[in-house]
N, C-alpha and C positions, 0 to 999 in steps of 0.2 A: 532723953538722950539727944546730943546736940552734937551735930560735927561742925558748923560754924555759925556763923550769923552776919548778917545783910544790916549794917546801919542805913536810913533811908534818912535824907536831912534836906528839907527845901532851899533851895539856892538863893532866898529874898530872908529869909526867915530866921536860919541858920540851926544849932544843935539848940534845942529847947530843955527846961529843966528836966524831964521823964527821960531824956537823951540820958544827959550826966546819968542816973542810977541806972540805969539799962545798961547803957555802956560798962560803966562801973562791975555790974556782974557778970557780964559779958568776961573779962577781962580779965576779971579775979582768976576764973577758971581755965584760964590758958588759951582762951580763944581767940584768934586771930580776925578781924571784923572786915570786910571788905564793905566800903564806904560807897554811897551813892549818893549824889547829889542832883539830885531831881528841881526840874521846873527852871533848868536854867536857859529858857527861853522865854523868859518873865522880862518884861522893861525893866524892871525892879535890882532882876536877880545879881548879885553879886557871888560868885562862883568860886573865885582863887579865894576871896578873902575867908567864905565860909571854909573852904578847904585846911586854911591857916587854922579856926578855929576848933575844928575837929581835932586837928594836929598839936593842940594847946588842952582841948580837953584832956585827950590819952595821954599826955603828958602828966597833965595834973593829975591821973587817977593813978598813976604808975605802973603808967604800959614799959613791958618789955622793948628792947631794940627792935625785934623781932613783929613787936605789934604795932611801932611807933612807923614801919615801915609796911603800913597798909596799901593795898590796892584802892583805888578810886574809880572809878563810872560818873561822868555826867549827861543825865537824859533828861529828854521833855518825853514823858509820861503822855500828856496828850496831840505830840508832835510823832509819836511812834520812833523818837527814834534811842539811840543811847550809843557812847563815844568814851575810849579809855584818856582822850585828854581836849583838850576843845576846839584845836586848831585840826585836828583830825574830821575825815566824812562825816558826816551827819544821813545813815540814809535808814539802819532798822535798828534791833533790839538785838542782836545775834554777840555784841562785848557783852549783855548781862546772863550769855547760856556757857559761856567760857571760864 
């Protein structure tokens, strides 16, 4: 029994193939997925764009309106901290218990 589910996707990295079919079931069943983009305190990470491509995956797989308009988190994991958009504080984890 599942009442949601937490996609976790690295901010340098992006949605990797086991995403797409995860997702994909996720989906099928009417679930709504709240997105997390982790590690975007990486020199690397690139953050909006991943966010673009999650939003192109759920597309492809034929998310509802309803799912196409998910919630987002971006945290650094080993920064302690986590932010519902990035220009927002950066100080704990307290947007990933909401």
């Amino acid at each position: 029994m599942v009442d949601g589910v937490l996609v976790l996707v690295d901010a340098a990295d992006g949605p990797m193939p086991q995403t797409k079919f995860v997702v994909g079931k996720a989906l099928s069943q009417g679930l709504r997925p709240i997105v997390v983009i982790n590690k975007v305190d990486r020199a690397d990470a690139r953050a909006q764009a991943v966010h673009n491509e999650i939003f192109d995956l759920f597309a492809a797989l034929d998310a509802t309106e309803a799912q196409l308009d998910f919630p987002t988190v971006f945290a650094s994991g080993r920064q302690g901290w986590a932010t519902a958009a990035l220009d927002m504080p950066r100080k704990d984890l307290a947007p990933l218990s909401s």
